[in-house]
C-alpha positions as a printed Julia matrix, in Angstrom:
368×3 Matrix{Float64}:
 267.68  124.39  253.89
 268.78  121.13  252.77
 265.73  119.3   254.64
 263.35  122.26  252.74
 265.05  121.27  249.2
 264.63  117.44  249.81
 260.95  118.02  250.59
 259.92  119.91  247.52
 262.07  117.4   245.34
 260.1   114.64  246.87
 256.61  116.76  246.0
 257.42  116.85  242.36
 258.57  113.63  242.11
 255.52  112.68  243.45
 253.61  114.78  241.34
 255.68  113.84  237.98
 255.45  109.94  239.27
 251.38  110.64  238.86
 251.21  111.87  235.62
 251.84  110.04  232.21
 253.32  112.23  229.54
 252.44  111.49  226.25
 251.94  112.44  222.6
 249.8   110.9   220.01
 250.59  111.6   216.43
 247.83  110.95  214.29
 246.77  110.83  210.75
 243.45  111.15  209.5
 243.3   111.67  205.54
 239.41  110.63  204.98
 238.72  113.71  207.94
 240.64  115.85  206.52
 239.62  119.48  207.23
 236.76  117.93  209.61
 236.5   117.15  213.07
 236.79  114.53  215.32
 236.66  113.63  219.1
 239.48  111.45  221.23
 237.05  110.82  224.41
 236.22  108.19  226.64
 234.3   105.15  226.13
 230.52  105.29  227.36
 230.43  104.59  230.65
 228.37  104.95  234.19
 228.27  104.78  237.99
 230.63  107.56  237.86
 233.56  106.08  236.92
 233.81  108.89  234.43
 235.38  110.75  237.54
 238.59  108.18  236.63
 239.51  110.16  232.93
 241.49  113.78  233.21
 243.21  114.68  229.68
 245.49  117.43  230.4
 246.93  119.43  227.03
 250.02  120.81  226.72
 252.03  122.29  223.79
 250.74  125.18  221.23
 248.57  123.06  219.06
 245.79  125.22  217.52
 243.77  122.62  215.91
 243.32  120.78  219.42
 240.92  122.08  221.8
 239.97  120.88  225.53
 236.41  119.77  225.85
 234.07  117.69  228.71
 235.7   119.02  231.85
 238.92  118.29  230.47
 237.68  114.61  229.67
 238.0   114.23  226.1
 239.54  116.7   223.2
 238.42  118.19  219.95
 240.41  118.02  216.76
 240.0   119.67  213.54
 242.52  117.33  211.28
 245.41  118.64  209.21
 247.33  116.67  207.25
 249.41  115.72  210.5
 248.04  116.01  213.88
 249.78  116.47  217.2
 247.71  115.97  220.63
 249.95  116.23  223.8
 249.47  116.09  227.16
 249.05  114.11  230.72
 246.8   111.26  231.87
 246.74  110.33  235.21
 247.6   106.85  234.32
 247.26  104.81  231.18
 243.51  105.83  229.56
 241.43  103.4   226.87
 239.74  106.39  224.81
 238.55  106.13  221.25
 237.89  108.48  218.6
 234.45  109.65  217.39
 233.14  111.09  214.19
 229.86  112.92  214.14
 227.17  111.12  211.4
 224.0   112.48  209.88
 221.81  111.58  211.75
 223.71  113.49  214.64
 224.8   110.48  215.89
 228.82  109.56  216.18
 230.64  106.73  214.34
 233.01  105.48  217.25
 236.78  103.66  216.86
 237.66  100.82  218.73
 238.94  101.55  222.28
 242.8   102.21  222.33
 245.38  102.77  225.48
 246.71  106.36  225.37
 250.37  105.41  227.68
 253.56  106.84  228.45
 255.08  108.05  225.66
 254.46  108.34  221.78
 251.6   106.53  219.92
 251.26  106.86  216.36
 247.78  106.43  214.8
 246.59  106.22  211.34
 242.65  106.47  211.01
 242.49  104.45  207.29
 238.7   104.76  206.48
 235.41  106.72  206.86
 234.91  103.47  209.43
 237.58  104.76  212.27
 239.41  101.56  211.68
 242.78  101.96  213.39
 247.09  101.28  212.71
 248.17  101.85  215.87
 252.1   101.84  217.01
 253.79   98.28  216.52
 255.59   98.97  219.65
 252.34  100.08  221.98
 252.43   97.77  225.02
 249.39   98.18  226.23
 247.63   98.02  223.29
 248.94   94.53  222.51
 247.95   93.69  226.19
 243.85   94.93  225.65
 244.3    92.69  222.61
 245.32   90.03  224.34
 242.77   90.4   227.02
 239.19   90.78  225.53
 240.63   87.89  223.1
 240.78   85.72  226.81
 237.68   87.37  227.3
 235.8    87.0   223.78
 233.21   84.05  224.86
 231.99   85.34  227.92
 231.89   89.09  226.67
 229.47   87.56  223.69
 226.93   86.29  226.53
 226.49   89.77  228.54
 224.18   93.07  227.81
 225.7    96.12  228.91
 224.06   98.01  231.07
 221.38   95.56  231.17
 220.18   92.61  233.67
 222.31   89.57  232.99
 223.16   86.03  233.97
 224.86   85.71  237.46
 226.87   82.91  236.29
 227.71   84.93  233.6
 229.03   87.84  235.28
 230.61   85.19  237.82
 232.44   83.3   235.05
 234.21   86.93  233.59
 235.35   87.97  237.5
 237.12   84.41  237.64
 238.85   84.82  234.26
 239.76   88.66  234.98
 240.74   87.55  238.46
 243.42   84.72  236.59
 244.76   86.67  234.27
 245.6    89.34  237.03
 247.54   86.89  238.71
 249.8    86.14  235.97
 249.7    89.77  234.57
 250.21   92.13  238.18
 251.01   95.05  235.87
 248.16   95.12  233.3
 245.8    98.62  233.12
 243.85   96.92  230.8
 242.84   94.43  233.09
 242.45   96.95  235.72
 240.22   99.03  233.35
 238.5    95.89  232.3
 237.32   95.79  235.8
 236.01   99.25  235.6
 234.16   98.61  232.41
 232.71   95.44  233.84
 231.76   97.48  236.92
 230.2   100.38  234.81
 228.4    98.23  232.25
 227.29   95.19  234.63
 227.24   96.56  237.92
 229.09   95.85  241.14
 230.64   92.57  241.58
 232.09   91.72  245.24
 234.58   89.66  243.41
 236.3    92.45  242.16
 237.33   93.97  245.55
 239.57   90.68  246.15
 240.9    91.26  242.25
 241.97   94.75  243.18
 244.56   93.77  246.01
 246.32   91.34  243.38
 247.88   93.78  241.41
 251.48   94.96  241.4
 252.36   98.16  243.87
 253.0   100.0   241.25
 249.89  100.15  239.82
 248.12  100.5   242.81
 250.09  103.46  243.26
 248.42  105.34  240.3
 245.56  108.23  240.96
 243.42  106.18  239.09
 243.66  102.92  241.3
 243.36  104.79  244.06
 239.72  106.84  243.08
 238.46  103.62  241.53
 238.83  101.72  244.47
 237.29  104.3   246.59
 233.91  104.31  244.12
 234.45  100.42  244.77
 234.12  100.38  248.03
 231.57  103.24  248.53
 229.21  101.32  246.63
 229.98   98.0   248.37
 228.9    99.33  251.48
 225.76  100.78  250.13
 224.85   97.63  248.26
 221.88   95.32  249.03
 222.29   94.09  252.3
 224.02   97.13  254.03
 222.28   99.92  255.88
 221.21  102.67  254.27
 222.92  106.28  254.81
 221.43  109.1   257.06
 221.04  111.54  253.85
 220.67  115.63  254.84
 219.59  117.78  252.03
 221.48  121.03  251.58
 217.91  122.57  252.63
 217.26  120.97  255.23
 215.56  117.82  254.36
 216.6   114.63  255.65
 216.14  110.81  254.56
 216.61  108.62  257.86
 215.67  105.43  259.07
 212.29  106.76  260.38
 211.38  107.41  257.14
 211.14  103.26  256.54
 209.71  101.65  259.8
 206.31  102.52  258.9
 206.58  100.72  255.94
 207.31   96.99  254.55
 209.2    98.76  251.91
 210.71  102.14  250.39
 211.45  102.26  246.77
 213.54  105.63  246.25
 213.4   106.79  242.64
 216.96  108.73  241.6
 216.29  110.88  238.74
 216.81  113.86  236.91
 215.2   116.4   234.63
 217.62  115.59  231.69
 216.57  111.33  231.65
 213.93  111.16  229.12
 213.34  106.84  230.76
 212.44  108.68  234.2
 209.93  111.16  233.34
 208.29  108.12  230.59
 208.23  105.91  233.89
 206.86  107.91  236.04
 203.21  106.9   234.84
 204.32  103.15  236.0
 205.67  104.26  238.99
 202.52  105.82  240.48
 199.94  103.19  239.08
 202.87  100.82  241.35
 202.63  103.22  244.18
 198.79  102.97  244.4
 198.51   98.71  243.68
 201.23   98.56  246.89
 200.39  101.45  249.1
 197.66   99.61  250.9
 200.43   96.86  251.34
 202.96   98.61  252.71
 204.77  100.07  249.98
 206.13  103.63  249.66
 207.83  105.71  247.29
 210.57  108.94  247.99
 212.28  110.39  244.98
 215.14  112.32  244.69
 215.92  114.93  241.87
 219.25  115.58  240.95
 218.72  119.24  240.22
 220.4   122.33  241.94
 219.08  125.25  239.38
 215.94  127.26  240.18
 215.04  126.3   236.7
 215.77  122.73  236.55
 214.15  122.49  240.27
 210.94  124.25  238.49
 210.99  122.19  235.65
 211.05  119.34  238.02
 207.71  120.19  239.9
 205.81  120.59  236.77
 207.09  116.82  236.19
 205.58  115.44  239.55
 202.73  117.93  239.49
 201.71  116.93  235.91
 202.12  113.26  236.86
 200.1   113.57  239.51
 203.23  112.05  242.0
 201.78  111.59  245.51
 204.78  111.24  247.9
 207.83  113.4   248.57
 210.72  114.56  245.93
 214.01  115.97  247.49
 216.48  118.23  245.39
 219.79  116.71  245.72
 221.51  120.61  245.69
 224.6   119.36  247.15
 225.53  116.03  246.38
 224.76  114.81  249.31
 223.04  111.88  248.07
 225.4   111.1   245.21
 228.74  111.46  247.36
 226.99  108.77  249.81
 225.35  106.53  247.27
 227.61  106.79  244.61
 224.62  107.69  242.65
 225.82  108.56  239.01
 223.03  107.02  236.54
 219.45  107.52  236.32
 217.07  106.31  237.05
 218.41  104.45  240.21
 216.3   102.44  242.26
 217.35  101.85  245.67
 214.39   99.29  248.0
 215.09   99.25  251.5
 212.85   97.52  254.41
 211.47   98.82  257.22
 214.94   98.52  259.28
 216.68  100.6   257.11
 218.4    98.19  254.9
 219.07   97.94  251.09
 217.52   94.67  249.59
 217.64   95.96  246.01
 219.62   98.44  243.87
 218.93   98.77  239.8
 220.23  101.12  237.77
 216.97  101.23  235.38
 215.24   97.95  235.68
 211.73   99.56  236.23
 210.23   96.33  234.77
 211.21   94.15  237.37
 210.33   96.86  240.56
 207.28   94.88  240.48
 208.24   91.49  240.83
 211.13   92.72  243.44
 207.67   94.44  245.83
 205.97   90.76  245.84
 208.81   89.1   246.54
 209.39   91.04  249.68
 206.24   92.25  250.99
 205.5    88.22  250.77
């Protein structure tokens, strides 16, 4: 019985070790009696799967949105959000514009304990808690960071030496700060925005045990190494289609190279490209050039939809329906569209997230 009692104490300490209680306390006066939104900042290559807000207490003008990933609050004169993170989040809050679009905050650290906010203007500008550690530590850090941050694009193609020059300053102030989330979550932004960096899987092993510990460590570094292992110069994955279909490497020995397009019903940039894509499919496919695309629909409707698309495009070579994640789980596939070129022995020698302008260039450089 004792050995029984021992066990289950050491699941919920577990569990309770995971999970960072905290409250927020915040006061909005220029929202008052409107809405706003305490969510995550934008971000891709599913590293979205990193945020859970859990919320506790009976607090009527809060509401649970996104999965869970963000919340909705309609301000009172004093607001109370409670809850659990997984580990320290950066969030910000968001106020829906005109134009439909949303005004957003800076990014702030929601961490153990209580943070008290006060939202000053029509602007989001933010009074955070004198005493919130981590927030003084993001401060800290993206003022270390300010002159390279000016030089890159997110989400954009940028300068290698660029990129190189933030994973050497993130990777310093690791050493001397073990303990940091924000430099942990400075990684994941970097990853998100820039794309993957091989740098950061020797920054990950640098900090302290106790973060490493943390859910969120843990799932990042799994996305981390997932996509390492799919990246250009690694072989890429036997995919099997919930119905049936299969990508293998027989699919690319015929051919110098296979561009596979990644897209989906709901990205406006894929269905403008396709045009592009098939005036490059018939320049190259004399030259050794082919094209597979992958749909990441599961709905009979959306899977409709996306046959009208290629039909009314006039798209020559095979689309697969990605029903079951197979594709994404192996791929880490989470943004569209995603270009993946691999050669005729089945290995990656280009991944873009977007980047349809410089396909092109990428085909004559290899089939050259």
């Amino acid at each position: 019985m004792r050995r029984i009692s021992k066990v289950v104490l050491l699941l919920l300490s577990s569990f309770a070790f995971s999970q960072e209680q905290f409250t927020i306390e915040l006061t909005a006066l220029p929202f008052e009696s409107d809405s706003l939104l305490l969510a995550p900042p934008t971000t891709s290559r599913n590293t979205i799967s990193l945020y859970q807000l859990n919320l506790s207490g009976d607090h009527k003008n809060v509401k649970s949105i996104a999965n869970s990933k963000a919340a909705k609050i309609r301000i009172e004169p004093r607001n109370t959000i409670s809850g659990t993170v997984p580990c320290p989040l950066p969030m910000l809050m968001m106020a829906p514009k005109e134009d439909k679009s949303f005004q957003q905050s800076k990014i702030f650290f929601i961490e153990h304990g209580n943070l008290n906010i006060n939202i000053k203007d029509k602007d989001l500008t933010l009074d955070l808690s004198k005493d919130a550690v981590l927030n003084k530590d993001y401060k800290q850090l993206k003022s270390y960071l300010l002159a390279v941050d000016k030089k890159l694009k997110p989400f954009e193609n940028n300068n290698q030496a660029d990129l190189d020059e933030k994973e050497k300053l993130l990777k310093a102030y690791i050493k001397k700060n073990p303990d940091s989330y924000p430099a942990f979550w400075e990684i994941v932004d970097a990853f998100s925005k820039y794309g993957f960096h091989k740098g950061y899987l020797t920054d990950l092993p640098l900090f302290s045990k106790k973060l490493k510990a943390s859910p969120c460590f843990k799932d990042f570094e799994k996305i981390l190494l997932l996509e390492n292992s799919t990246n250009t110069g690694e072989k890429f994955p036997k995919i099997v289609f919930k119905s049936g279909d299969r990508i293998t490497r027989e699919d690319f020995t015929n051919h110098k190279i296979t561009v596979i397009d990644y897209w989906s019903t709901t990205c406006k940039p894929c269905i403008q490209e396709l045009p592009g894509l098939v005036k490059l499919y018939e320049k190259y496919k004399n030259k050794g050039v082919n094209f597979i695309s992958v749909a990441d629909e599961k709905t009979p409707q959306r899977m409709q939809l996306a046959n009208k698309i290629i039909k009314d495009n006039h798209v020559p070579w095979k689309n697969y329906f990605d029903t079951g994640k197979e594709f994404t789980r192996k791929l880490n596939a989470a943004g569209y569209p995603l270009f993946i070129m691999i050669d005729r022995d089945g290995k990656i020698i280009s991944r873009e997230l977007g980047g349809q302008e410089i396909l092109e260039a990428l085909i004559e450089k290899h089939i050259n």
